[in-house]
N, C-alpha and C positions, 0 to 999 in steps of 0.2 A: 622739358627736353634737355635742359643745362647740361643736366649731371650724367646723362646719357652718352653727350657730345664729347663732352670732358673724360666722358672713362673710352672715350674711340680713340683717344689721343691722338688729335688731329696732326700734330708737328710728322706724326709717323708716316702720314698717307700717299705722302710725292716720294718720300722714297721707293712705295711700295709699288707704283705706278711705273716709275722708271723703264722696267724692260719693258715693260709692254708698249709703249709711247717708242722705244727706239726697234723692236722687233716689227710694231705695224709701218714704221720711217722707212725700213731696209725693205720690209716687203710689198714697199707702194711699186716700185719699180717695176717687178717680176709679176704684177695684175693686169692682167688687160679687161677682164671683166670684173668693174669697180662696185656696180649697182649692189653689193649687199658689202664693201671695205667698211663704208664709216658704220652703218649699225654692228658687225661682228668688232668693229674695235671699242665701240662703245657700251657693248657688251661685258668685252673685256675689261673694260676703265671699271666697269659696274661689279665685276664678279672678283676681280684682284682686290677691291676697295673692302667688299663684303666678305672676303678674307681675312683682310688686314683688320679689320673690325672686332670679327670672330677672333683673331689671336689675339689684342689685346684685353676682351672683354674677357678673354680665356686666361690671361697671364695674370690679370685682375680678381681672380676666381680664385685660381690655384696658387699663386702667392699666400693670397689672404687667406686658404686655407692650413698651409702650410706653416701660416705663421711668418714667411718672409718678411711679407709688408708691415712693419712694427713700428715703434716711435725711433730708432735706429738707422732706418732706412733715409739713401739722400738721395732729394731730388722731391716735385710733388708728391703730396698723398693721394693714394688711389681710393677708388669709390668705395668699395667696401672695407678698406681700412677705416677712412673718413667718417663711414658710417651712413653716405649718401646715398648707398643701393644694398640691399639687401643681400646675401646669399643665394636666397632662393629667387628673386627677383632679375638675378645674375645668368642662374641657369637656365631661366626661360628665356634671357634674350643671348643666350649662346647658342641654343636651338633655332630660336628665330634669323638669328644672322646666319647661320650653318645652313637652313632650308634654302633662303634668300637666294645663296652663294651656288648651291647646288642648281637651282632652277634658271638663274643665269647661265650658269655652265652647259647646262643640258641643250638652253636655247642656243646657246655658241657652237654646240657640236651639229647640230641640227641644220644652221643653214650652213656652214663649212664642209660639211662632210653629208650632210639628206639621209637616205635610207640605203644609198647605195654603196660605200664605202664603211661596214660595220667593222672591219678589224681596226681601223684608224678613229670612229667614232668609240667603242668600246676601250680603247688606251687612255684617249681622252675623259673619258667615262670613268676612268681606274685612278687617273690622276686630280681627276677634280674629290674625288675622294679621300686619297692619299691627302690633297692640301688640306682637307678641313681636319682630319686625323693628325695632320703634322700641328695645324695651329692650335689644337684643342691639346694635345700631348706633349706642347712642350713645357709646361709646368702641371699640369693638372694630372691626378693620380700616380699611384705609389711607382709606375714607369716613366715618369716624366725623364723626357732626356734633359730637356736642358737643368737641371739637376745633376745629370751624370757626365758634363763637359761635351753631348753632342750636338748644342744649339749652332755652334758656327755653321757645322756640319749643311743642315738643312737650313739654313739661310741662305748660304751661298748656292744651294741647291735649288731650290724653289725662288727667290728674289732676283737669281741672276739666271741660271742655265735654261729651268723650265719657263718664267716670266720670258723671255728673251726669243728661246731657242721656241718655246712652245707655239707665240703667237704668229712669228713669221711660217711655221708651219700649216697653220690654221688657212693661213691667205695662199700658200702656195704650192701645198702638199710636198713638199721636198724642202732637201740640208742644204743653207751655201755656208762651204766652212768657216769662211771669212766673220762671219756674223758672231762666231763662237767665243772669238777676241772680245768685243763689246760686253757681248753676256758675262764673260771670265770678270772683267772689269768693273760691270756693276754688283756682279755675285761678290769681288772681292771688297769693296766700297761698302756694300751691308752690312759682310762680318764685321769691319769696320769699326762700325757702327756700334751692333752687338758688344765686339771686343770695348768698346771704351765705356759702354754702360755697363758692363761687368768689372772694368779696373774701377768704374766708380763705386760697385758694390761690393768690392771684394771685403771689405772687414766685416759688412754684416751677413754675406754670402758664407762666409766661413764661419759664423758661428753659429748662421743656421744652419748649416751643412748642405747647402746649394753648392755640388762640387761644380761649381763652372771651368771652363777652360782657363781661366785666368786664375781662378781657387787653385786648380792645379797644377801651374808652372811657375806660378808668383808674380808677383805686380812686377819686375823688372823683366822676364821672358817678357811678359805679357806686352811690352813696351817697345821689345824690339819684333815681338810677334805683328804688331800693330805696323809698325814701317814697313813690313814683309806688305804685308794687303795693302797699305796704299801706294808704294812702290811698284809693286806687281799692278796693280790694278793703273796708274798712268801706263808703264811699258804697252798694256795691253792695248789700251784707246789709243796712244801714238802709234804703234806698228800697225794698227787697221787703220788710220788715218791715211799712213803712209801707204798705204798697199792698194787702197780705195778711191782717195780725194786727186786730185788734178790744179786745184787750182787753190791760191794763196790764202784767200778769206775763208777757206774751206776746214783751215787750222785755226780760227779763232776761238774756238773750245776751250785752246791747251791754255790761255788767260783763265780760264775758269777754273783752271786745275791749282793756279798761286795760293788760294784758300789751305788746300790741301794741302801744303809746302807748310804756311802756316802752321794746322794740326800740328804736323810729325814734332816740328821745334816747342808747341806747346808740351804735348804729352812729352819729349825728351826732358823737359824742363820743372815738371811735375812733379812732387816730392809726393802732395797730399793727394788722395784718389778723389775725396769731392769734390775736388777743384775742376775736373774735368766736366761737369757734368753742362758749360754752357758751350764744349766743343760737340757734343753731340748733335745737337739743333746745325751747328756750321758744316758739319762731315754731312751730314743728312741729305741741306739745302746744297749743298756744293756737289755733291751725286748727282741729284736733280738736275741741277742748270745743265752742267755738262751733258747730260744724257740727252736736253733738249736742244742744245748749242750742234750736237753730235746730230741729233737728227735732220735738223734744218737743213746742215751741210752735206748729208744724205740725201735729201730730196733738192736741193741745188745742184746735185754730181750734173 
């Protein structure tokens, strides 16, 4: 199972969890019937995971097909570059985590929504499909976006707005806008993410012809593209902070955001792109905490 674990790449999986952990936080409040919260969120923990799984077993696929993952490439080598999973060995447990993810899903819509609410159950139904087509297509076959500069795109979309926006749905059937801030926050904190593992690839992304967002505006945009999302993305957690919290311990988060401060000086400071590759792991865990720092002090209001 090593080489299984190791191609899930674990470092990735708290980021992926984030919205969901601060979406179920906001929407403990607005439940009064609790008896089915903690299974529909555990649920969730289960089917975001088996996602996140599915996309890099998928980015592990289609790289290696591609040719991306080569002796060029910085940062560890992946399973089927390595030689440690086969190809076809691959596609069967892209399938398997994709079934997994779906049948999760299904069970989430099932007790949140029963038999009696099908236009709200069949969205849900639309988008838990949507996410395994976003994870499986963003490097894999001749449309792969993330290839064509549109990974940010659906990261911030699916990590931040649907993660977020989607679970508090699930427990309450209705929008509080406020929540929308948070999600904006972690959606921006992902690209993030994205964005610096693409400034870390950028010279071999370019000569494989991975037009990433960063291939296309160049490692210096790409630099101040980077401050854009994590500046946006504190404003965002501080103005909900402020709009929401009451009381003093309730801002102990914004300490967790220093890491963050950190980053922007690292990457401003940056000449080489491989050099970035051990602020990735820090943007990641630094998401993380805050989202859970963020939550605590939601369920203390």
């Amino acid at each position: 199972m090593k080489k299984w674990i190791k191609a899930a790449r674990l470092r990735t999986l708290p980021l992926s969890v984030s919205g969901i952990i601060l979406g179920a936080a906001y929407a403990f409040q607005f439940v009064s019937d609790k008896s089915h919260f903690w299974i529909i969120f555990i649920l969730c923990l289960l089917t975001t995971l088996f996602f996140q799984v599915l996309s890099n077993y998928a980015n592990d696929y289609g790289d290696a097909v591609k040719g991306t993952d080569n002796e060029n490439r910085v940062g560890p080598k992946r399973a089927i570059q390595s030689g440690e999973i086969s190809k076809k060995a691959m596609k069967k447990a892209i399938f398997i985590t994709a079934l997994l993810g779906l049948l999760a899903s299904v069970a989430i819509i099932y007790l949140s929504f029963g038999s009696s609410q099908f236009i709200q159950a069949a969205i849900y139904f639309i988008l838990a499909i949507a996410s395994i087509s976003a994870a499986i297509k963003y490097t894999v076959g001749n449309s792969a976006y993330g290839y064509r500069g549109l990974g940010d795109v659906f990261v911030f979309v699916f990590f931040g707005l649907v993660s977020t926006l989607g679970v508090f749905y699930l427990y309450v059937h209705a929008i509080d806008y406020l929540i929308i801030l948070p999600a904006v926050g972690i959606g921006l904190l992902s690209t993030a993410v994205l964005n610096m593992n693409n400034m870390r690839d950028i010279d071999n992304d370019t000569a494989m012809q991975k037009n990433t967002l960063v291939v296309k505006i160049g490692y210096n945009n790409a630099k101040k593209y980077h401050y854009f999302l994590v500046l946006t993305a504190l404003i965002s957690f501080t103005l909900f902070a402020l709009l929401t919290f009451t009381k003093w311990y309730q801002f102990v988060f914004l300490i967790a955001c220093i890491p963050l401060i950190k980053n922007v000086k690292k990457v401003s400071k940056t000449i080489t792109p491989k050099l970035l590759d051990p602020e990735l792991k820090r943007i990641a865990l630094t998401t993380f905490l805050i989202t859970l720092l963020l939550s605590i002090a939601i369920l203390i209001n």
